[in-house]
DRENTI-156598 format. One line per field, with one value per residue (C-alpha): residue in three letters; z, y, x. Coordinates in steps of 0.25 Angstrom, whole numbers, plus 5000, padded with zeros to 4 digits. Layout:
<rs>
aa = [ALA	...]
w = [Z	...]
v = [Y	...]
u = [X	...]
</rs>
This chain:
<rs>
aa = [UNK	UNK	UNK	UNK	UNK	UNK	UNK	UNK	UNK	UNK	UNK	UNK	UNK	UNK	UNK	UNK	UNK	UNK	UNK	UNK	UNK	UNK	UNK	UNK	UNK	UNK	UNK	UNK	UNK	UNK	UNK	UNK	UNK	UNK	UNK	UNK	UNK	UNK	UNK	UNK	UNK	UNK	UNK	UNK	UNK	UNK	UNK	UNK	UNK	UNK	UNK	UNK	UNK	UNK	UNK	UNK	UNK	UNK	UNK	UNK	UNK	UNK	UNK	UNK	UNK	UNK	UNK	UNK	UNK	UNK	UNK	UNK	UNK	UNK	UNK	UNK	UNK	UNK	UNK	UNK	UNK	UNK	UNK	UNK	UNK	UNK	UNK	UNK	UNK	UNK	UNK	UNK	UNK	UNK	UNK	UNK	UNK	UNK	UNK	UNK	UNK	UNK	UNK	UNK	UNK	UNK	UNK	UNK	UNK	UNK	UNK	UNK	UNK	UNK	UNK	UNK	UNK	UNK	UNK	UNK	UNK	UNK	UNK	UNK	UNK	UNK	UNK	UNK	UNK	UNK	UNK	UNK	UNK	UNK	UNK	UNK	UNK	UNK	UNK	UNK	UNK	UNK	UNK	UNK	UNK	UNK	UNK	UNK	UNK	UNK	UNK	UNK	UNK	UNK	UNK	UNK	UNK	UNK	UNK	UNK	UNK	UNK	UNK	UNK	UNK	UNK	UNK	UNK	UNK	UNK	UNK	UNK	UNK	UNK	UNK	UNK	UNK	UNK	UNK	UNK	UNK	UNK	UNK	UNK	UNK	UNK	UNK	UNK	UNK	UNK	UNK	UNK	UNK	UNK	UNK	UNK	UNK	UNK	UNK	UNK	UNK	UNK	UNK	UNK	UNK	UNK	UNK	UNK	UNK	UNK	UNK	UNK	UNK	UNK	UNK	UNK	UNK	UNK	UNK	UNK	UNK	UNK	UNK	UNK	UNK	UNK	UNK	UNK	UNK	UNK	UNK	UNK	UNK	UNK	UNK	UNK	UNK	UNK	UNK	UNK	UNK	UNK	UNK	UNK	UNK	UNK	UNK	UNK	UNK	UNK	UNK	UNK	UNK	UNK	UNK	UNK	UNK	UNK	UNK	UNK	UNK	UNK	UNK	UNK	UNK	UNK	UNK	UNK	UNK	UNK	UNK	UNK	UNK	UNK	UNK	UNK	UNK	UNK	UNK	UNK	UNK	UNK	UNK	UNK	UNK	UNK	UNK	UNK	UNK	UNK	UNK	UNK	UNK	UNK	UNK	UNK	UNK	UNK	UNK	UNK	UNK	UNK	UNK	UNK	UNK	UNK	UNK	UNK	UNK	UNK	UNK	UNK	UNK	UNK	UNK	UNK	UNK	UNK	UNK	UNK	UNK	UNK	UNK	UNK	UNK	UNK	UNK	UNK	UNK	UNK	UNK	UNK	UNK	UNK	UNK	UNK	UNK	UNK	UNK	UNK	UNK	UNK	UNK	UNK	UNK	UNK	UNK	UNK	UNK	UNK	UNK	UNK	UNK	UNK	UNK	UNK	UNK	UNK	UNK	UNK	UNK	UNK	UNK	UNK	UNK	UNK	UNK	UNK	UNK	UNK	UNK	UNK	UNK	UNK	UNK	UNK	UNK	UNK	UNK	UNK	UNK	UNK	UNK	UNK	UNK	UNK	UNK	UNK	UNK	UNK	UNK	UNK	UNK	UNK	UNK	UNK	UNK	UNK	UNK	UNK	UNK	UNK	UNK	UNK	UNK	UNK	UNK	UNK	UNK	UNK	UNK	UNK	UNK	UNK	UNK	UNK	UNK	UNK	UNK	UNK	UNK	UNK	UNK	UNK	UNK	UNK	UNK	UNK	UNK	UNK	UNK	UNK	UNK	UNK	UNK	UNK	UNK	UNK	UNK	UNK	UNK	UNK	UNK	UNK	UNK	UNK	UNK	UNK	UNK	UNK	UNK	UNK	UNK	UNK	UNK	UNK	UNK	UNK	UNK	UNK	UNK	UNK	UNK	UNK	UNK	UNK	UNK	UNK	UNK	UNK	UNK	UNK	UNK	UNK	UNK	UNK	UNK	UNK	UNK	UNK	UNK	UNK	UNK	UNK	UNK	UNK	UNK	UNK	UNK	UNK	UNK	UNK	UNK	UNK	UNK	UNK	UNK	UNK	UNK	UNK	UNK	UNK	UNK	UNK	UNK	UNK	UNK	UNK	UNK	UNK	UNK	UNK	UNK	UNK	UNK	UNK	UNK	UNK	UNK	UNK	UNK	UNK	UNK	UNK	UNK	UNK	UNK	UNK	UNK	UNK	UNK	UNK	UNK	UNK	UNK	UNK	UNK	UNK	UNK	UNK	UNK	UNK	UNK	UNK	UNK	UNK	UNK	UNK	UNK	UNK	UNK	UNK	UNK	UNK	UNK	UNK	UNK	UNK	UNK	UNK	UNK	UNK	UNK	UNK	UNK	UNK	UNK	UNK	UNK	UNK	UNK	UNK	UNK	UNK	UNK	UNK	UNK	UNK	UNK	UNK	UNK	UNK	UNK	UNK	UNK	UNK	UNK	UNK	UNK	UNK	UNK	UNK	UNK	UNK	UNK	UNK	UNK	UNK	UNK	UNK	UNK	UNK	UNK	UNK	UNK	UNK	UNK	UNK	UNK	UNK	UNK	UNK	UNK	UNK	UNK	UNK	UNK	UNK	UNK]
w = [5131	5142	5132	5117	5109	5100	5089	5095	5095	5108	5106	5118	5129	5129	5117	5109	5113	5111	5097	5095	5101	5093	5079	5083	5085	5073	5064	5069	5069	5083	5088	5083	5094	5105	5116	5127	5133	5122	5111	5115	5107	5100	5100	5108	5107	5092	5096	5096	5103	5110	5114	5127	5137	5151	5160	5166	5158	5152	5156	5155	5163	5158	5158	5143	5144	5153	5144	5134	5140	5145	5130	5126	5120	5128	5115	5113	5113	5125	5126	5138	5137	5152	5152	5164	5173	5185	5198	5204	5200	5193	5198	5195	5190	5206	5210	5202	5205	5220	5217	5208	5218	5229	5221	5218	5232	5235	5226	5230	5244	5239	5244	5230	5217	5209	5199	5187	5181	5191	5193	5179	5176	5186	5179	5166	5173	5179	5165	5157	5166	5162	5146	5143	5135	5136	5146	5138	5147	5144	5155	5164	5176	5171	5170	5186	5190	5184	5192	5189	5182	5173	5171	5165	5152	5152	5140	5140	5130	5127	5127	5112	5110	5104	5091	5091	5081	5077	5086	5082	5083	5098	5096	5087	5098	5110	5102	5098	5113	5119	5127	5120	5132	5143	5147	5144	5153	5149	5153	5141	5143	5149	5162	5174	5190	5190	5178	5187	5183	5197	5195	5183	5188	5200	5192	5183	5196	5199	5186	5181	5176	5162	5162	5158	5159	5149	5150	5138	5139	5144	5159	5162	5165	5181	5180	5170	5180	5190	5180	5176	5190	5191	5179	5184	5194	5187	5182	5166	5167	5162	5148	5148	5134	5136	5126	5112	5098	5094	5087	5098	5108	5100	5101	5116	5116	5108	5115	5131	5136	5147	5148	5162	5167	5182	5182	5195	5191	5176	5170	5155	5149	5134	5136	5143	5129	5121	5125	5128	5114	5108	5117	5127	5142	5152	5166	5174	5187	5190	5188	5181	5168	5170	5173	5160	5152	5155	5153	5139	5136	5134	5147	5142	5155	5170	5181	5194	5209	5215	5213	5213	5207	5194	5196	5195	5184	5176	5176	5173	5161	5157	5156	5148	5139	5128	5129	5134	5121	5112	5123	5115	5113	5119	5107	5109	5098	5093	5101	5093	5105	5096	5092	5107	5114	5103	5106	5120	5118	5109	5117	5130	5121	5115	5103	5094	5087	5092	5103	5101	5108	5102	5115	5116	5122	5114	5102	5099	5087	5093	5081	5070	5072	5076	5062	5056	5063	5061	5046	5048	5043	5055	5065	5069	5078	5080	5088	5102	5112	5127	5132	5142	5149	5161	5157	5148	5140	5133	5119	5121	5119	5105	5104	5109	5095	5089	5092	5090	5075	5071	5074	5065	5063	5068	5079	5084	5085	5097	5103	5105	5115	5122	5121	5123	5137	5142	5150	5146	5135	5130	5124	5136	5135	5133	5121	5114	5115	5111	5098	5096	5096	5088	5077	5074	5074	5063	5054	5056	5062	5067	5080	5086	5090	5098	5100	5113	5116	5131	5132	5134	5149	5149	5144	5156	5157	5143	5143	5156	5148	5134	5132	5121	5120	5116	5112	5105	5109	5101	5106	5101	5105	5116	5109	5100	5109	5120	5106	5100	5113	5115	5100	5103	5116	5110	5095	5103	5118	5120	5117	5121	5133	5134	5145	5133	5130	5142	5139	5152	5150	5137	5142	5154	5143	5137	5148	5155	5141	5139	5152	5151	5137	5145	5153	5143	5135	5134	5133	5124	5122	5118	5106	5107	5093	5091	5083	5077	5072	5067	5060	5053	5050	5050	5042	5051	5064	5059	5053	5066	5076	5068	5070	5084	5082	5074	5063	5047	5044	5033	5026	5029	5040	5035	5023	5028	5044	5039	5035	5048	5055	5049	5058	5070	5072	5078	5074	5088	5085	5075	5080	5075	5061	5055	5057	5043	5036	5031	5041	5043	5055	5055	5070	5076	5088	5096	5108	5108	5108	5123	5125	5116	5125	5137	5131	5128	5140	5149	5139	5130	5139	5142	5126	5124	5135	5130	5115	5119	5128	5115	5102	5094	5097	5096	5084]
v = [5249	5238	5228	5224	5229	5219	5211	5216	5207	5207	5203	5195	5186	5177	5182	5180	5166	5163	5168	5157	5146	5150	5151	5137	5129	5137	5130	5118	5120	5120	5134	5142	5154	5159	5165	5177	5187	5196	5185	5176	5165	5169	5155	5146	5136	5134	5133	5120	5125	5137	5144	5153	5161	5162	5169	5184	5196	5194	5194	5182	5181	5188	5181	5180	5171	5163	5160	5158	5146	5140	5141	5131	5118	5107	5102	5112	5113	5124	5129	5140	5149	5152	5165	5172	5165	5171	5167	5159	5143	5141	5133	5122	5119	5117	5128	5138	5132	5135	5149	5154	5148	5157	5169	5167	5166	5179	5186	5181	5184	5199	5195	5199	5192	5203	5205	5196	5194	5184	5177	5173	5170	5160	5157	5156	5147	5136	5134	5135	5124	5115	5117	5119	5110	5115	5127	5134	5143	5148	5145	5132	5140	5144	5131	5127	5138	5128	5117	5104	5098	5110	5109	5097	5105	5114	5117	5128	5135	5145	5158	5162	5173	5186	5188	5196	5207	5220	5232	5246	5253	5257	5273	5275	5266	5275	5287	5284	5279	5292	5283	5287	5293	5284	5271	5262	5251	5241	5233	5225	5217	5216	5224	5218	5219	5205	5211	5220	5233	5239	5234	5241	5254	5255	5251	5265	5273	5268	5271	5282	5294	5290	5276	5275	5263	5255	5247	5242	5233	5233	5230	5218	5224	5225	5231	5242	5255	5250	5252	5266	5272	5265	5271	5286	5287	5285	5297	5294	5286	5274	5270	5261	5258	5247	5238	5236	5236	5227	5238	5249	5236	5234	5249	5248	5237	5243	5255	5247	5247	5237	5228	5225	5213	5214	5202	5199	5187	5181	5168	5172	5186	5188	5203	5198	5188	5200	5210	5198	5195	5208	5210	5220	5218	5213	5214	5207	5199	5186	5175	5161	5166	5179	5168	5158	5172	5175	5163	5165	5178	5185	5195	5202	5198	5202	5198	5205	5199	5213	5229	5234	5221	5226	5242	5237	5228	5238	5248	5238	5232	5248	5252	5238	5241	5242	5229	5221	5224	5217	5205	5194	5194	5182	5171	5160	5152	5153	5141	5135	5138	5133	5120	5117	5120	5113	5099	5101	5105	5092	5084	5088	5083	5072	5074	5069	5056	5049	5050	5035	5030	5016	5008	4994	4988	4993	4983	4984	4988	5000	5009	5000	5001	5015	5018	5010	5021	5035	5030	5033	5045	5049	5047	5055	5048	5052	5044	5039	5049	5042	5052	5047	5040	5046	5044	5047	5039	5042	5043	5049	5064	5057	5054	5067	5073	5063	5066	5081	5079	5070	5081	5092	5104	5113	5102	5102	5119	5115	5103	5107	5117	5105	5095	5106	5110	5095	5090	5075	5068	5062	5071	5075	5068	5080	5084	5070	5073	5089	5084	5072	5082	5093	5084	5078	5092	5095	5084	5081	5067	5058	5058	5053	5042	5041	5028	5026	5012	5014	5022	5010	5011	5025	5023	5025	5039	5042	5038	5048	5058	5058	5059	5050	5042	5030	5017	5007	4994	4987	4973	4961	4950	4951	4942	4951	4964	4958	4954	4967	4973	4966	4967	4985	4983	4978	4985	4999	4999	5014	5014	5003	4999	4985	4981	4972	4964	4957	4946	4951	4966	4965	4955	4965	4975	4969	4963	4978	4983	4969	4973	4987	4983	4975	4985	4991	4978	4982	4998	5004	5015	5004	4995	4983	4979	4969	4969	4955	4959	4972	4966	4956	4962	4977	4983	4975	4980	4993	4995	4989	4999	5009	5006	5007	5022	5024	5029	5022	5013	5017	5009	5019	5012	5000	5004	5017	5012	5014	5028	5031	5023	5034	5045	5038	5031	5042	5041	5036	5023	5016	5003	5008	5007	4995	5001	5009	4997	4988	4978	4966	4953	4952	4945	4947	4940	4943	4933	4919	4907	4907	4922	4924	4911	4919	4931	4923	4917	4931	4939	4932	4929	4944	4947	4937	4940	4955	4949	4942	4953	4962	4960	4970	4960	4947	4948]
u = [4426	4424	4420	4426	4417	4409	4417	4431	4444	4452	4465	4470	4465	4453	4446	4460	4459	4443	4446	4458	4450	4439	4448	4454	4439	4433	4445	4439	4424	4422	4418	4407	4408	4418	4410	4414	4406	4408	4402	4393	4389	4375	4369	4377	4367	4375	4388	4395	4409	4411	4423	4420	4428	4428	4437	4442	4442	4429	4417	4410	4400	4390	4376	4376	4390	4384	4371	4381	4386	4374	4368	4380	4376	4379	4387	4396	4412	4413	4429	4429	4443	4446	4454	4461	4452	4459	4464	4455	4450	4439	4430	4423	4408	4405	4411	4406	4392	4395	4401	4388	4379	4386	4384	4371	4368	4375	4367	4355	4358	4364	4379	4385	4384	4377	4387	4383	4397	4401	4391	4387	4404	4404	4391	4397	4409	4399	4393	4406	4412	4400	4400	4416	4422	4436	4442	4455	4463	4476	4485	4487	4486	4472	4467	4472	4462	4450	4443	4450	4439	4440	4454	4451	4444	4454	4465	4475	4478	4489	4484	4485	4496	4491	4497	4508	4502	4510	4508	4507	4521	4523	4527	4516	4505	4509	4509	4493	4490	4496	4506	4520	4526	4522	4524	4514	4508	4496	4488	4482	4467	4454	4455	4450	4454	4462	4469	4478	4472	4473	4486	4490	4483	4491	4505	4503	4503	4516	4523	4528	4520	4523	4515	4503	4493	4486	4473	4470	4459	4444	4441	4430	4418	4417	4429	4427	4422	4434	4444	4438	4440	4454	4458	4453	4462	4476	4477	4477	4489	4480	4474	4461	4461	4449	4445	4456	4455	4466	4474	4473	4478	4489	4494	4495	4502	4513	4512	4513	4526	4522	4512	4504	4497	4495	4485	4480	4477	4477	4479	4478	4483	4481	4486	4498	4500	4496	4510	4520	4516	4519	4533	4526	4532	4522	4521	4512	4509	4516	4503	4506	4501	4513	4522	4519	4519	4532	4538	4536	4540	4554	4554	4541	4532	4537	4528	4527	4521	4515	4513	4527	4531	4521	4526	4541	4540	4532	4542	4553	4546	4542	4560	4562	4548	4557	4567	4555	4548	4561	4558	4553	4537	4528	4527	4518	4513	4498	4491	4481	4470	4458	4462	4467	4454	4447	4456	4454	4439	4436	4445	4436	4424	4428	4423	4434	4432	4443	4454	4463	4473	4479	4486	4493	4506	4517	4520	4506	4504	4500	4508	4501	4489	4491	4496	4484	4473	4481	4478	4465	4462	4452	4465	4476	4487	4501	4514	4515	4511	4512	4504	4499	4510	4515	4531	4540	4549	4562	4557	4543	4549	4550	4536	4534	4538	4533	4518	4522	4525	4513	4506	4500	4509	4495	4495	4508	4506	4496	4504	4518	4516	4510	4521	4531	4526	4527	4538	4536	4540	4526	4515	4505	4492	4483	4493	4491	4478	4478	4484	4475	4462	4472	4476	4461	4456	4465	4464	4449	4452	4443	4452	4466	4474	4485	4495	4504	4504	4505	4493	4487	4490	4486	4473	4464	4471	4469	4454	4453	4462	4457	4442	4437	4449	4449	4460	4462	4471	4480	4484	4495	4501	4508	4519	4520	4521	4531	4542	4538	4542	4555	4559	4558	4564	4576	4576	4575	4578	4579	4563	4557	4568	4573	4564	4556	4564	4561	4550	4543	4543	4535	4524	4522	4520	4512	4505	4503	4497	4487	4481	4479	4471	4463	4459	4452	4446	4430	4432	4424	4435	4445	4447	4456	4465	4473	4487	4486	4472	4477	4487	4480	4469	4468	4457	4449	4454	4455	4441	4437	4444	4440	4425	4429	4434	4422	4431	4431	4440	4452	4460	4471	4472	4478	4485	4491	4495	4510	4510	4501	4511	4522	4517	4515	4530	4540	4553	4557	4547	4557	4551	4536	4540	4534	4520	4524	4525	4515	4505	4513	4508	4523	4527	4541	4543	4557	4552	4556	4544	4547	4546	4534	4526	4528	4523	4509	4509	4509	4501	4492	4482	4479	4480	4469	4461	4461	4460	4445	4440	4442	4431	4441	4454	4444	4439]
</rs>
């Protein structure tokens, strides 16, 4: 058959992974169809997310796909899976325009272009590029081949790992496929040209009379009659089997002694997951995806450079069939691709309530009134981040697991893979906010809030980075802040450093952070508290920031800050801990009369002038 007939379930690839996305946003209520060539949407008009594919192997550009996406409302959640997209770039919105207005020209003219195929796929790209939400691909080096602009809406996603389902027994397989004698080779998946079938052809010629060649798989449609007439002239040494049930899939691959993938080209391969996962050798071309493949398996996957190099490592891989099959299978966790797309498809939205991030100079009381709004119930927040600055410091691996464990168990699954593949010591700023979209899924929050005290000189980089973020200020005497400072400098030097207990490097401090809140006195996306007003009286302050977040006020806030507090202090943050006991004005000043005079004289003039310019640090 050419096609899958109507209702049938491929196992591997792009529809393996439609169907996981679409799993994952269904949990959430967020899809309502996934779409291909082989199922289009009956009334699009209804949908409010749609989940589509794009890429080679399929055929998508049919003129039905491309109404399909015209017929889109313009409110719609659009995630497009870019699969196997091939060697060259894809281009941008301009480009594309430039490259369907020269084929229109050429056929008009007669010079080509009459096959519709690719004229309406490129088509179909120019309109996808205009409605996507999100792009998924499976490999980085699949997103470089986007325009940068695209890139932009691009997530990667692991390409989900076939379960490793029990085959058929192996003697009994090739006995049913009438293979028991031979040596079997196969090529597993849709065939086309850039899937090395002429390749794969020409290797069974140079093998022994006792090899045989396996097509399993259905050839895209253009390429359908050239396969037939290839296949003619080997002499029966080749089986097409064309399109698979599951179950008589599963009987060749345990009856294959060696797998083949002499891509031309390819950037995503579910086949090739499909045997490394089962513990079937593989041999395949040297291309980045190869390379990233076999780094993660136990000697299953050899990759060759030319013709002989495919012929000789066939037949080295056919004398070891047997020890490669006690190698170790491929064993990648399950990635929970529908709950990622959806974060990176509401994040590119903006559609979640709240994105906060709570800034101030150190010494603050950044951590308290942190405490105070995790107690809302409509909040999630976790410890310290640094996300966003640009260098590490001794005790920020620490934070590191810090954030880790505040974070759900189901969360955590999605996250780690994350924090493991950086290099840094602080949680990357796309991973903070992965989790922040991840964790208010689950919970049903009205959004998230993360606290880092010196993200307050990051915060033109965040606003530029994170879309719909917004912050919220806290400042206090500077008095206060420049003893506070001195009094941790010296009570815990290793963490904070000695250099404040000099007078001078805590009213620089301060100073540096005083002007970077002024720079955002008036935003509309920023609201100023103040400590001493907090502190004295908090229900007021509170009820009137949460106004501000458009959220209601609860008196959790105030009466359960300190068990909030509890989950926010890591256990490297000993000086954090009277944010779990009980409000207190209390003032404990380490400066002398003299010290604290030179403190107002350098710093309070820009304290008040940031005081009056702000109505919430007025009143």
């Amino acid at each position: 058959m050419l096609r899958p007939p109507a209702g049938a379930v491929a196992e591997g690839g792009i529809l393996r992974f439609s169907r996981l996305i679409a799993e994952g946003m269904t949990e959430t209520e967020l899809v309502d169809v996934v779409t291909s060539d082989m199922d289009m949407p009956v009334d699009p008009k209804q949908t409010e997310s749609v989940v589509m594919q794009y890429g080679a192997g399929l055929q998508f550009g049919s003129k039905e796909y491309v109404a399909a996406v015209k017929a889109l409302p313009a409110s719609a959640t659009v995630t497009v899976m870019l699969h196997d997209l091939g060697g060259a770039a894809y281009p941008g919105p301009l480009q594309t325009t430039v490259r369907i207005a020269r084929g229109a020209i050429r056929r008009l003219l007669g010079r080509g272009g009459s096959v519709a195929t690719p004229w309406h796929r490129r088509r179909a790209w120019c309109l996808l590029q205009k409605v996507a939400t999100t792009f998924v691909v499976c490999y980085p080096h699949e997103r470089d081949r986007l325009s940068p602009r695209l890139q932009e809406r691009c997530v990667v996603v692991d390409h989900p790992t076939p379960p490793r389902a029990a085959l058929p027994d192996r003697a009994a397989a090739r006995m049913e496929l009438d293979v028991a004698d031979a040596h079997v080779v196969t090529l597993l998946g849709f065939l086309s040209p850039r899937k090395g079938v002429r390749e794969a052809l020409d290797l069974i010629g140079a093998l022994g009379d006792d090899a045989v060649l396996v097509l399993a798989g259905a050839p895209v449609v253009e390429f359908a009659e050239e396969l037939d007439r290839m296949i003619a002239s080997t002499r029966g040494r080749v089986i097409h089997t064309g399109w698979l049930e599951t179950a008589e899939q599963r009987k060749w691959i345990a009856a294959t002694d060696v797998a083949i993938a002499p891509f031309r080209d390819a950037s995503a391969s579910g086949s090739m997951l499909e045997w490394l996962v089962q513990g079937i050798p593989v041999v395949t071309s040297a291309t980045p995806l190869a390379e990233q493949l076999r780094q993660r398996t136990d000697g299953l996957l050899t990759t060759y450079d030319d013709e002989e190099g495919l012929q000789r490592s066939v037949r080295a891989a056919l004398s070891g069939a047997d020890e490669h099959r006690r190698a170790k299978p491929l064993d990648v966790p399950a990635a929970r691709v529908g709950e990622r797309v959806i974060a990176e498809a509401v994040r590119n939205r903006g559609d979640l309530h709240e994105r906060i991030f709570l800034v101030g100079c150190p010494r603050s009381g950044t951590t308290l009134l942190q405490s105070m709004l995790a107690a809302h119930p409509g909040l999630v927040s976790f410890p310290e981040t640094h996300a966003f600055r640009n260098r590490a410091r001794a005790n920020d691996a620490e934070a590191v697991k810090a954030f880790s464990a505040a974070l759900s168990d189901e969360v955590r699954a999605v996250i780690e893979p994350e924090l493991d593949a950086v290099d840094s010591a602080y949680v990357p700023p796309q991973t903070l906010v992965h989790a922040g979209d991840l964790t208010v899924m689950r919970t049903a929050a009205d959004g998230w809030l993360e606290k880092t005290p010196d993200h307050l000189l990051f915060a033109e980089q965040i606003a530029s980075q994170v879309p719909g973020s917004r912050f919220v200020h806290i400042v206090r005497d500077p008095v206060d802040v420049v003893s506070s400072l001195r009094r941790l400098s010296t009570e815990h030097p290793t963490d904070w450093t000695r250099k404040f207990q000099d007078l001078d490097a805590g009213i620089n401090r301060w100073t540096r952070s005083g002007r970077a809140h002024k720079k955002w006195v008036g935003d509309p996306a920023h609201f100023f508290v103040s400590y001493e007003t907090l502190v004295a009286s908090p229900e007021s302050v509170l009820r009137t920031l949460c106004s501000w977040l458009e959220l209601e006020y609860d008196p959790e806030m105030t009466s359960g800050f300190a068990r909030s507090a509890e989950s926010l202090i890591a256990g490297h943050e000993p000086w954090k801990a009277k944010n779990t006991r009980e409000l207190t004005a209390e003032r404990k000043s380490v400066l002398t009369d003299a010290e604290e005079e030179a403190v107002r004289q350098a710093c309070h003039p820009l304290w008040r002038e940031i005081l009056v310019a702000t109505p919430s640090l007025s009143k």
